[in-house]
N, CA, C and O atoms as a GROMACS GRO file, in nm:
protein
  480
    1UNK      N    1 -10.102   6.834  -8.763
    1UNK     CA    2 -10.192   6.914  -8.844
    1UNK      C    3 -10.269   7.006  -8.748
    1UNK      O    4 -10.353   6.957  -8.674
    2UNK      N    5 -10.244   7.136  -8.747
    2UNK     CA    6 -10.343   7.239  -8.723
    2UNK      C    7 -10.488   7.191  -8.698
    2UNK      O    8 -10.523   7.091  -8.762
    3UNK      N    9 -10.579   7.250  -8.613
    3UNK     CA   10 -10.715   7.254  -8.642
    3UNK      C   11 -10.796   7.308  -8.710
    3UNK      O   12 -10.911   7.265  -8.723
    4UNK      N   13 -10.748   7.420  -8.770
    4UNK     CA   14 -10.778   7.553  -8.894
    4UNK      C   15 -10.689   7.530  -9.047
    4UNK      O   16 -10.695   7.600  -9.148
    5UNK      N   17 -10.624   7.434  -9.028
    5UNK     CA   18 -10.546   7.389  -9.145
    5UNK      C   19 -10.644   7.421  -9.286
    5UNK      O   20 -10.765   7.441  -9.291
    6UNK      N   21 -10.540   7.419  -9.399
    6UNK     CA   22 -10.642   7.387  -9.517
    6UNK      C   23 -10.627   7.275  -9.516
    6UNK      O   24 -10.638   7.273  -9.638
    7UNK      N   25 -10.607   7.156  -9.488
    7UNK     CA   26 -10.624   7.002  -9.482
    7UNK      C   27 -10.724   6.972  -9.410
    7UNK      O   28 -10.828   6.911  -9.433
    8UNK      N   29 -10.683   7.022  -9.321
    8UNK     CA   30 -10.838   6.999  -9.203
    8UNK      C   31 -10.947   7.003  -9.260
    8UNK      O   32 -11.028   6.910  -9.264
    9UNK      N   33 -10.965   7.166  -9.334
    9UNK     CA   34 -11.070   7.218  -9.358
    9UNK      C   35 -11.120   7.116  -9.494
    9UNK      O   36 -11.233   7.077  -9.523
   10UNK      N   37 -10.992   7.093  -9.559
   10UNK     CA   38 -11.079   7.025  -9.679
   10UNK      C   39 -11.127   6.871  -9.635
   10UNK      O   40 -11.208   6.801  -9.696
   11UNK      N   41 -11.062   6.840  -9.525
   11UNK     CA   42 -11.079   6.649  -9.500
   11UNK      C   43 -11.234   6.719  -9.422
   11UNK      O   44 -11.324   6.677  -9.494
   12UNK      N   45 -11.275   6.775  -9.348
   12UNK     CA   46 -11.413   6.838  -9.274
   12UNK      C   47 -11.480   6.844  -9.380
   12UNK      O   48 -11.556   6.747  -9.382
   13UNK      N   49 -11.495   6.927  -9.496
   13UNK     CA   50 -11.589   6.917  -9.615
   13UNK      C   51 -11.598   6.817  -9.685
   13UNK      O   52 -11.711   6.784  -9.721
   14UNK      N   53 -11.494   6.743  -9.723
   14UNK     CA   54 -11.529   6.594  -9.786
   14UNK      C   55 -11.607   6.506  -9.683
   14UNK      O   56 -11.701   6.434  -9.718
   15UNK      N   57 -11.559   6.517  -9.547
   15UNK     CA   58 -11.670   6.398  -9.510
   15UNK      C   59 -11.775   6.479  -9.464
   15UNK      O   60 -11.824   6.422  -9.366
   16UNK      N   61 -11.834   6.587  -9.489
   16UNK     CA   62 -11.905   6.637  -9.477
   16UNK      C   63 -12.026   6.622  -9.584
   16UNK      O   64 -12.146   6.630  -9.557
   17UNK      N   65 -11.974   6.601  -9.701
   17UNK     CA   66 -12.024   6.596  -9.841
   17UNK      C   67 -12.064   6.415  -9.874
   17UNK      O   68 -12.176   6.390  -9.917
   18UNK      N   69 -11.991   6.332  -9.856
   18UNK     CA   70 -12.026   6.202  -9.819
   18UNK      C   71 -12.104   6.129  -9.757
   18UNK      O   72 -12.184   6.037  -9.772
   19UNK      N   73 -12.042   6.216  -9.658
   19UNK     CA   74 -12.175   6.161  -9.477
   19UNK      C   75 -12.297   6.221  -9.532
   19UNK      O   76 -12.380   6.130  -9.545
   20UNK      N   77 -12.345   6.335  -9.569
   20UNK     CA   78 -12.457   6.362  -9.634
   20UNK      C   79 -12.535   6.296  -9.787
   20UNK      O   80 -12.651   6.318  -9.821
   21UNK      N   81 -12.457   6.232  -9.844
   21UNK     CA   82 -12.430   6.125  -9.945
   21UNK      C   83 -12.486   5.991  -9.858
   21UNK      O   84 -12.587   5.940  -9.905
   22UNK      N   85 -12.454   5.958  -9.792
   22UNK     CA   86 -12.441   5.833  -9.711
   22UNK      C   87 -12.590   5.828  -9.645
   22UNK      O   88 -12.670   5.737  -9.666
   23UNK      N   89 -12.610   5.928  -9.573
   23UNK     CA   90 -12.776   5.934  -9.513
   23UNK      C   91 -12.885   5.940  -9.598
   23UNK      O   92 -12.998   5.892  -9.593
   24UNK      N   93 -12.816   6.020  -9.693
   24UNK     CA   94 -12.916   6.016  -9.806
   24UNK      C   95 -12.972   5.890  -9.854
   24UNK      O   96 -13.090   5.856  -9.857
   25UNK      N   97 -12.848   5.815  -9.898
   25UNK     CA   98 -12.907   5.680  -9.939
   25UNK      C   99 -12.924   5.544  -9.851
   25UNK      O  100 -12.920   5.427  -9.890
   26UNK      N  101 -12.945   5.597  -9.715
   26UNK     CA  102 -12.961   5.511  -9.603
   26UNK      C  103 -13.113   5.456  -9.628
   26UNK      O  104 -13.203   5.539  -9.640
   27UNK      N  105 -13.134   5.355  -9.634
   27UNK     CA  106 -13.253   5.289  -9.593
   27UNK      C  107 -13.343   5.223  -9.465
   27UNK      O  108 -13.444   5.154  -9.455
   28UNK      N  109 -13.251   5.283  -9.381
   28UNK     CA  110 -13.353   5.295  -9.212
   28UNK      C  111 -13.444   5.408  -9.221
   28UNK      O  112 -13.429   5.529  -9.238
   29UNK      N  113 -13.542   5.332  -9.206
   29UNK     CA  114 -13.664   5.376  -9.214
   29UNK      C  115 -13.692   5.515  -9.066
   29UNK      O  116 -13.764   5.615  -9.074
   30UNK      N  117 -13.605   5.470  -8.941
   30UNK     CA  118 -13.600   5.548  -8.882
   30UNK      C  119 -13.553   5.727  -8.922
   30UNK      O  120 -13.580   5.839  -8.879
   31UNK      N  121 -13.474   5.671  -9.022
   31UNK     CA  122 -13.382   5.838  -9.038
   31UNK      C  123 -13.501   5.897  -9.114
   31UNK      O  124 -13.590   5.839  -9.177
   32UNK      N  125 -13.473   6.058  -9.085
   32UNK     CA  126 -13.578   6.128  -9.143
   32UNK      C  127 -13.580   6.160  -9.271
   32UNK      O  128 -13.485   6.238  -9.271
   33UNK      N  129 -13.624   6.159  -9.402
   33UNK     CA  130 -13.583   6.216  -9.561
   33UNK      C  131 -13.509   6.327  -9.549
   33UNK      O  132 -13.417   6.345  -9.628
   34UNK      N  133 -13.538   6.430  -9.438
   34UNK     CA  134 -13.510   6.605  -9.413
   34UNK      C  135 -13.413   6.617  -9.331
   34UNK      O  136 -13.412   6.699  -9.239
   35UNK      N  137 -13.313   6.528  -9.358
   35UNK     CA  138 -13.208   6.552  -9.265
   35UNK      C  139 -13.090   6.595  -9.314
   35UNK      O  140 -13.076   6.568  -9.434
   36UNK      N  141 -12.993   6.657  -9.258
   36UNK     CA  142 -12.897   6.715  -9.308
   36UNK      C  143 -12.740   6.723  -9.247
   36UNK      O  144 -12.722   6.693  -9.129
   37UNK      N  145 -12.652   6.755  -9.312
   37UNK     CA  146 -12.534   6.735  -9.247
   37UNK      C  147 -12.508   6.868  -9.241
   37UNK      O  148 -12.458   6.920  -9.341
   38UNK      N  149 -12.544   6.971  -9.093
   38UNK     CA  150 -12.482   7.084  -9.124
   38UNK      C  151 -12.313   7.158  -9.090
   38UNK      O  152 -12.245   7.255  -9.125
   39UNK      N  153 -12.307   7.051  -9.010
   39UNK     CA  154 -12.102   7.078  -8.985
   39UNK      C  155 -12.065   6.976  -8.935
   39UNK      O  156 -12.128   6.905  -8.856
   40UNK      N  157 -11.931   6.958  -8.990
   40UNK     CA  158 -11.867   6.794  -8.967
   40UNK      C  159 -11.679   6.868  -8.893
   40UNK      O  160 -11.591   6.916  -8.966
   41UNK      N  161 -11.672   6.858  -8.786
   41UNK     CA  162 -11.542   6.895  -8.758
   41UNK      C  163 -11.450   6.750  -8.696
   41UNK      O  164 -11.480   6.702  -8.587
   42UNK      N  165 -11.360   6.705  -8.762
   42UNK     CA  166 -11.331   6.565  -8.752
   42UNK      C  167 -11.164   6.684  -8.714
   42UNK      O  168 -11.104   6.786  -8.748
   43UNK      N  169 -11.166   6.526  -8.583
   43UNK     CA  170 -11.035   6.595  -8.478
   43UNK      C  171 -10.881   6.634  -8.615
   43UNK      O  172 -10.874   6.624  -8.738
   44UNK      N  173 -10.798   6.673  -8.519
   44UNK     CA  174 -10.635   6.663  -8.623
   44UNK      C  175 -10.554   6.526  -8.636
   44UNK      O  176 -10.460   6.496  -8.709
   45UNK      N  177 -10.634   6.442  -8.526
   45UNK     CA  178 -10.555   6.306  -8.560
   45UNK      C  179 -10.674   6.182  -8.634
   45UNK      O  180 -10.685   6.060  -8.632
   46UNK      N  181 -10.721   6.257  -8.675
   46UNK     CA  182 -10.817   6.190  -8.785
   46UNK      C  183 -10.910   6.015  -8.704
   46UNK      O  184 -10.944   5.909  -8.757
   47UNK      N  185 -10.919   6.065  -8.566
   47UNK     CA  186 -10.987   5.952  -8.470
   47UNK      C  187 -11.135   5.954  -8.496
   47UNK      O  188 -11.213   5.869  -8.538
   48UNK      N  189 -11.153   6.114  -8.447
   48UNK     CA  190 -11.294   6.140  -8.404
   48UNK      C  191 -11.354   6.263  -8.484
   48UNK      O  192 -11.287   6.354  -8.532
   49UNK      N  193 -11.475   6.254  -8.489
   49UNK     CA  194 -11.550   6.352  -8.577
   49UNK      C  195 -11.677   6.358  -8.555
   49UNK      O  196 -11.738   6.252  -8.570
   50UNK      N  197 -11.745   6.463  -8.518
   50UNK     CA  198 -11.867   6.507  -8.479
   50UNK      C  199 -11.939   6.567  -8.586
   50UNK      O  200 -11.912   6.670  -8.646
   51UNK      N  201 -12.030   6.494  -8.600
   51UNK     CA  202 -12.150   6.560  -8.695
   51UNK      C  203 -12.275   6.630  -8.679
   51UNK      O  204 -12.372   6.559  -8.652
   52UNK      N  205 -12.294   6.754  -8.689
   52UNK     CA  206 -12.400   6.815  -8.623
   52UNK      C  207 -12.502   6.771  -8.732
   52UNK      O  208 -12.473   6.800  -8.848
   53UNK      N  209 -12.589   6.721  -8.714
   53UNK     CA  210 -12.715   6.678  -8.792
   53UNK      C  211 -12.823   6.810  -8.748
   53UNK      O  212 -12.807   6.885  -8.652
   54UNK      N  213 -12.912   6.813  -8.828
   54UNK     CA  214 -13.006   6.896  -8.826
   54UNK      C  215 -13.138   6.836  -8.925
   54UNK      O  216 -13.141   6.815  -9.047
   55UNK      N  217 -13.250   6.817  -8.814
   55UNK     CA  218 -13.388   6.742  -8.912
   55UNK      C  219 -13.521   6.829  -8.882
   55UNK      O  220 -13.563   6.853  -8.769
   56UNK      N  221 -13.580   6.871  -9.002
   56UNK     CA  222 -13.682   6.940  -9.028
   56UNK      C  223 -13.770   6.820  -8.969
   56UNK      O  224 -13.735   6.708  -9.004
   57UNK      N  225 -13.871   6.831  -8.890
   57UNK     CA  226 -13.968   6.768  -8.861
   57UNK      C  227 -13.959   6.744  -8.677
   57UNK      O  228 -13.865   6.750  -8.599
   58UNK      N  229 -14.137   6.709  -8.656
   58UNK     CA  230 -14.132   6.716  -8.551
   58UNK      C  231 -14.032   6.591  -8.406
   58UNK      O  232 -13.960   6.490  -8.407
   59UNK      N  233 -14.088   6.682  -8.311
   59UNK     CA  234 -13.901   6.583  -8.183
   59UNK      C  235 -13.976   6.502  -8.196
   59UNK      O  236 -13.963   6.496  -8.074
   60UNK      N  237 -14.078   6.397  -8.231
   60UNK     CA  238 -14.028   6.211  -8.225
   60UNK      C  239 -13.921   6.215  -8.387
   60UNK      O  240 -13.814   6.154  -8.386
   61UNK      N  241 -13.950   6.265  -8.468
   61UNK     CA  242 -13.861   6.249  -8.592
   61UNK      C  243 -13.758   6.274  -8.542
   61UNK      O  244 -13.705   6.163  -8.548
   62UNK      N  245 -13.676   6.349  -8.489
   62UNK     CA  246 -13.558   6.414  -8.440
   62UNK      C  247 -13.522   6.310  -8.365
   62UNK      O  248 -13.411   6.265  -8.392
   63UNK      N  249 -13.602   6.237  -8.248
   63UNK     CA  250 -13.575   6.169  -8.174
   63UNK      C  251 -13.530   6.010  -8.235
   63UNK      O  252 -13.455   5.921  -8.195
   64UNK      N  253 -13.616   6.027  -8.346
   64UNK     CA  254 -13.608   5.871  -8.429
   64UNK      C  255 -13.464   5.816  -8.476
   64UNK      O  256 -13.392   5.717  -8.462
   65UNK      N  257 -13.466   5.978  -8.560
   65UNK     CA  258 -13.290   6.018  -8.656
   65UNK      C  259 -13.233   5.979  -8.559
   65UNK      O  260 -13.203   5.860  -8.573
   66UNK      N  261 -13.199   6.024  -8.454
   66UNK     CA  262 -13.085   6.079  -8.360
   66UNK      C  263 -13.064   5.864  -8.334
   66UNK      O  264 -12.950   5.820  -8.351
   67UNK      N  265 -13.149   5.789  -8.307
   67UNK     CA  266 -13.149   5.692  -8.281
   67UNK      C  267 -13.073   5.580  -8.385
   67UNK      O  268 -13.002   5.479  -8.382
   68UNK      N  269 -13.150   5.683  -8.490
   68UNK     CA  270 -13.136   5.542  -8.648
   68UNK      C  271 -12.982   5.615  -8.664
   68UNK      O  272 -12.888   5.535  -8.669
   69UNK      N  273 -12.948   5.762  -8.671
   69UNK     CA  274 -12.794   5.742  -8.661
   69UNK      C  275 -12.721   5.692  -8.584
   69UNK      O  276 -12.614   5.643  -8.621
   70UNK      N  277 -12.758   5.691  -8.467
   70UNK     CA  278 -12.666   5.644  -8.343
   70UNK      C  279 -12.614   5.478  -8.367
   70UNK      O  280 -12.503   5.434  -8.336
   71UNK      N  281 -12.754   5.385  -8.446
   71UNK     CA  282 -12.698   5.226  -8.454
   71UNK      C  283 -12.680   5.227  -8.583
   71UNK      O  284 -12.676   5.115  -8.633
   72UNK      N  285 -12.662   5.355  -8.686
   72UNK     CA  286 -12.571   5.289  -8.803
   72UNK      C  287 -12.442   5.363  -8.837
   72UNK      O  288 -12.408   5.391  -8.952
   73UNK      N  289 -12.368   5.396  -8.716
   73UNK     CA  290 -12.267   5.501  -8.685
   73UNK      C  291 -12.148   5.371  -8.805
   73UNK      O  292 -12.107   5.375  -8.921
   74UNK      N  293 -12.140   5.309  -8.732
   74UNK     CA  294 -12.022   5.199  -8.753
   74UNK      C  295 -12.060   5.145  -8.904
   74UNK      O  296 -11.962   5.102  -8.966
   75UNK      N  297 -12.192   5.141  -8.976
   75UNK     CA  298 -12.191   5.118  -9.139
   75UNK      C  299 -12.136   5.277  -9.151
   75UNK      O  300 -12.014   5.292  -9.151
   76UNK      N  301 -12.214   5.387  -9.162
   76UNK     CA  302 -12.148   5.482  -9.219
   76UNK      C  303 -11.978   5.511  -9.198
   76UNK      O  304 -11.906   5.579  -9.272
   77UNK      N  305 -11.943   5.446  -9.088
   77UNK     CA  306 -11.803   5.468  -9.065
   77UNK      C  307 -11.678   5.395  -9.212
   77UNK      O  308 -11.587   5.434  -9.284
   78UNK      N  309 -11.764   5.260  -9.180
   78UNK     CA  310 -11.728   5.187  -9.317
   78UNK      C  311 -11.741   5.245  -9.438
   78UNK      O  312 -11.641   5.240  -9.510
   79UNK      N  313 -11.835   5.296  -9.478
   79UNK     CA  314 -11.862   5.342  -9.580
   79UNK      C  315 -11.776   5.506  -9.621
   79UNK      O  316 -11.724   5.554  -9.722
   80UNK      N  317 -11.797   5.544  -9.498
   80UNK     CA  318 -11.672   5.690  -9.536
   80UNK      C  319 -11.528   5.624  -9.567
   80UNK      O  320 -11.467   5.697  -9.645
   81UNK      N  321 -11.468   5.532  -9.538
   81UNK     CA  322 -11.382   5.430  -9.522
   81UNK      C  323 -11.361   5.360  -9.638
   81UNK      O  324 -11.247   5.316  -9.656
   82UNK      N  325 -11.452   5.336  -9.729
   82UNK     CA  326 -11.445   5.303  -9.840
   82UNK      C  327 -11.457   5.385  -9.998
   82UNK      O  328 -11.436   5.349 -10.114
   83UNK      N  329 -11.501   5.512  -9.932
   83UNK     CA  330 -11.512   5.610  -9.991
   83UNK      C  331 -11.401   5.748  -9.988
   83UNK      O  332 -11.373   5.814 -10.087
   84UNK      N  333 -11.360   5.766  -9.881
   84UNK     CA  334 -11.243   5.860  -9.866
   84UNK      C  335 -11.103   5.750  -9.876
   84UNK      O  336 -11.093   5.641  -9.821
   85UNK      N  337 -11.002   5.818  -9.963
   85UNK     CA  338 -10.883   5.751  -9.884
   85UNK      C  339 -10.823   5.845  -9.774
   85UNK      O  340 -10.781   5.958  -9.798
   86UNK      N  341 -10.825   5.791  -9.666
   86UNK     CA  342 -10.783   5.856  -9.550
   86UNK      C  343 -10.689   5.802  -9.466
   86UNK      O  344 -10.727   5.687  -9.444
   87UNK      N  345 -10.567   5.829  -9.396
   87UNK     CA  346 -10.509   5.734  -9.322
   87UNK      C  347 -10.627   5.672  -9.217
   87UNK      O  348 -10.699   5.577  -9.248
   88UNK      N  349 -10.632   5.722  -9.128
   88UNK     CA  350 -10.779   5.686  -9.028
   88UNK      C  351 -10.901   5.705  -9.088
   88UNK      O  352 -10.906   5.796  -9.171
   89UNK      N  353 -11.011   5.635  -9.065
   89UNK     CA  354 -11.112   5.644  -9.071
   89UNK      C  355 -11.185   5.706  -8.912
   89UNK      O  356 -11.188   5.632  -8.814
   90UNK      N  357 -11.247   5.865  -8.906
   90UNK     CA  358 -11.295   5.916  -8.783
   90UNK      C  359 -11.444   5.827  -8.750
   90UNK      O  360 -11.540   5.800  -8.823
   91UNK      N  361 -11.405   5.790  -8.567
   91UNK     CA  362 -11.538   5.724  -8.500
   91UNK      C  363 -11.657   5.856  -8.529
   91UNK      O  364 -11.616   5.972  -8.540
   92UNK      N  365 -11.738   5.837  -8.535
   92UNK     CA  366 -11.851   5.971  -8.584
   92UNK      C  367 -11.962   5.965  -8.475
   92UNK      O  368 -12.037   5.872  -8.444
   93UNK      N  369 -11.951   6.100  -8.422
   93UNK     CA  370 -12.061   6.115  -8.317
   93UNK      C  371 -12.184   6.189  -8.414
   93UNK      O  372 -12.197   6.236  -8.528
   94UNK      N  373 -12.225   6.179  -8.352
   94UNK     CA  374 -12.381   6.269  -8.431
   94UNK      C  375 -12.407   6.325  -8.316
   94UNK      O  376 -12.406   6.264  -8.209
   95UNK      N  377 -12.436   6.463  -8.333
   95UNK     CA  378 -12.492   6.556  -8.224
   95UNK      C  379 -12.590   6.637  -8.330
   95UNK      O  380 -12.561   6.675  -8.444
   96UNK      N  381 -12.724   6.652  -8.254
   96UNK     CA  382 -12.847   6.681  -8.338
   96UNK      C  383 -12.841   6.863  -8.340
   96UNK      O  384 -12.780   6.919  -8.248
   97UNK      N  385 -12.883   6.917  -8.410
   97UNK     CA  386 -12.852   7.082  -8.428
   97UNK      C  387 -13.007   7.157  -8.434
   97UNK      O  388 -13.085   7.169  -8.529
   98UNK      N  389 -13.013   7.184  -8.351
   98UNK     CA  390 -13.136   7.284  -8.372
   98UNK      C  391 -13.155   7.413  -8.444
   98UNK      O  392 -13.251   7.481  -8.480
   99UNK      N  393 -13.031   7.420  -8.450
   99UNK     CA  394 -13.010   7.600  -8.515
   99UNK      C  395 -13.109   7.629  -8.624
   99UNK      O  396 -13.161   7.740  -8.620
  100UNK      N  397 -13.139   7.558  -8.708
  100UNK     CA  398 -13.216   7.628  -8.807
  100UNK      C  399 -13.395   7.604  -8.779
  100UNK      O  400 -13.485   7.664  -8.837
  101UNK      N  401 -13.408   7.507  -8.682
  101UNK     CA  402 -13.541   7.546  -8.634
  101UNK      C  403 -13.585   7.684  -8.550
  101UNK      O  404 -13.691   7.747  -8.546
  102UNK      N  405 -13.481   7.698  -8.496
  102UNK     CA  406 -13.462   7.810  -8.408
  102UNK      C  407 -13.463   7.909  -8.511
  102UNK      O  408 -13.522   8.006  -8.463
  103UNK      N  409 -13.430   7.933  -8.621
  103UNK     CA  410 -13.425   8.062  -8.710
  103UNK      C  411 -13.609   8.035  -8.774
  103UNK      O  412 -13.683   8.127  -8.807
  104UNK      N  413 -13.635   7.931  -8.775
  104UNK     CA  414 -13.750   7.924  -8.844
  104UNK      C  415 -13.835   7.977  -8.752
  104UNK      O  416 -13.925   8.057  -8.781
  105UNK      N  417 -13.813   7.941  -8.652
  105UNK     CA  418 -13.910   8.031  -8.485
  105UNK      C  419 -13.918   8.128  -8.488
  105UNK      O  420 -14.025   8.187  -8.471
  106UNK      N  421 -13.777   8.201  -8.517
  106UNK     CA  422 -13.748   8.364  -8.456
  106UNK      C  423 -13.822   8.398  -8.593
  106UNK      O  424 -13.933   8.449  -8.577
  107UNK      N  425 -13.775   8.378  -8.743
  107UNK     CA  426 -13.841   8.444  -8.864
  107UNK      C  427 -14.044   8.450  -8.833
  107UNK      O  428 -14.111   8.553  -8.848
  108UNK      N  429 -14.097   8.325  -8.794
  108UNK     CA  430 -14.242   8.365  -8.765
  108UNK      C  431 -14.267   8.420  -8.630
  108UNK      O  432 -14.384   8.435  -8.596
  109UNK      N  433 -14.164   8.456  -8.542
  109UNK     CA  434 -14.225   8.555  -8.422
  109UNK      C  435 -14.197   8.706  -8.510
  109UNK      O  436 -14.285   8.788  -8.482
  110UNK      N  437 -14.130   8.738  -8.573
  110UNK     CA  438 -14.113   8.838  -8.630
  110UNK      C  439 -14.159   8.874  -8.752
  110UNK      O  440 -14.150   8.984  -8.807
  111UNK      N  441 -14.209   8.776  -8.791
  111UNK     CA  442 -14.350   8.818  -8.951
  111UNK      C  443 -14.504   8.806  -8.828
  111UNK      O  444 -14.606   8.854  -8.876
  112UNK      N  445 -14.513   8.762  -8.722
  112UNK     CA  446 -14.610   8.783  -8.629
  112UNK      C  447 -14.602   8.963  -8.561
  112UNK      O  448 -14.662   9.068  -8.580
  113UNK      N  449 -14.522   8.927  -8.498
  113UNK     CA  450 -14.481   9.092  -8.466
  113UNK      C  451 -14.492   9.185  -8.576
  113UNK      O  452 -14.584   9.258  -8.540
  114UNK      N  453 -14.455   9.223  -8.684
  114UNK     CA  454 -14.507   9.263  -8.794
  114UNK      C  455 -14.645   9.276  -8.862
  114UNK      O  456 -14.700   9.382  -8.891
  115UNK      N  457 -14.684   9.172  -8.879
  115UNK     CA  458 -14.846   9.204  -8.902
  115UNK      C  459 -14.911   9.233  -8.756
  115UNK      O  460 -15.006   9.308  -8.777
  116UNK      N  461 -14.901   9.211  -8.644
  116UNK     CA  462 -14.964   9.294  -8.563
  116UNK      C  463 -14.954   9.458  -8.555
  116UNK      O  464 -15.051   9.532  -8.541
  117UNK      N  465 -14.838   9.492  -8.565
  117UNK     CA  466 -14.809   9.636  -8.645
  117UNK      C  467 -14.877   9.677  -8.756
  117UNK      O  468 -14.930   9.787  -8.772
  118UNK      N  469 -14.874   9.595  -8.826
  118UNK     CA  470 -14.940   9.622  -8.981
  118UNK      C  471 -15.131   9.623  -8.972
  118UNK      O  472 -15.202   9.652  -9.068
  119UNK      N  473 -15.176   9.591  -8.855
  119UNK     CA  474 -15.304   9.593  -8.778
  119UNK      C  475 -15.306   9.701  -8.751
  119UNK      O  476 -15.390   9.763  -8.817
  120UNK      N  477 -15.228   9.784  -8.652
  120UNK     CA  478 -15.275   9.858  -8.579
  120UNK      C  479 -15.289  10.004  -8.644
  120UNK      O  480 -15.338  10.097  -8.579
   0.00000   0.00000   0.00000
């Protein structure tokens, strides 16, 4: 299987859609409510799969998530596992995503920059 496949792409959005299903109704208190699954690219031999997480709130929250996912990798693994039929079930890394804090930064340096204009 391709890495750009439409199989790929659709087995990447289903556990994309699940795994975000799955955190949602996680009850570790560590994970943050504001967390999100923003891209799931799970390899072509259906082993491994990286989840970029992304959590609104401040780095101990980020730091918490990143933790409370890291020791319930292997329930959610099960649980995608019981939920997808898949030949393999992918080991799931979580890698934390900053990207949209970073847009939330750049949008108030630039409504800042703006009303200082709008001052002068």
């Amino acid at each position: 299987m391709r890495k750009n496949s439409i199989k790929n792409v659709r087995i990447n959005n289903e556990v994309q859609k699940e795994l975000s299903q799955i955190i949602r109704e996680s009850k570790d208190p560590r994970i943050h409510p504001l967390t999100s699954v923003v891209l799931v690219e799970v390899a072509t031999d259906l082993k491994t799969c990286k989840a970029y997480v992304s959590v609104l709130g401040t780095d101990e929250d980020r730091a918490k998530t990143e933790e409370g996912l890291k020791s319930a990798a292997g329930f959610m693994r099960h649980e995608l596992a019981r939920r997808l039929n898949l030949r393999n079930t992918p080991e799931i890394k979580f890698i934390m995503d900053t990207s949209i804090e970073d847009a939330i930064r750049m949008t108030n340096l630039i409504d800042e920059v703006n009303r200082k204009d709008a001052d002068k």
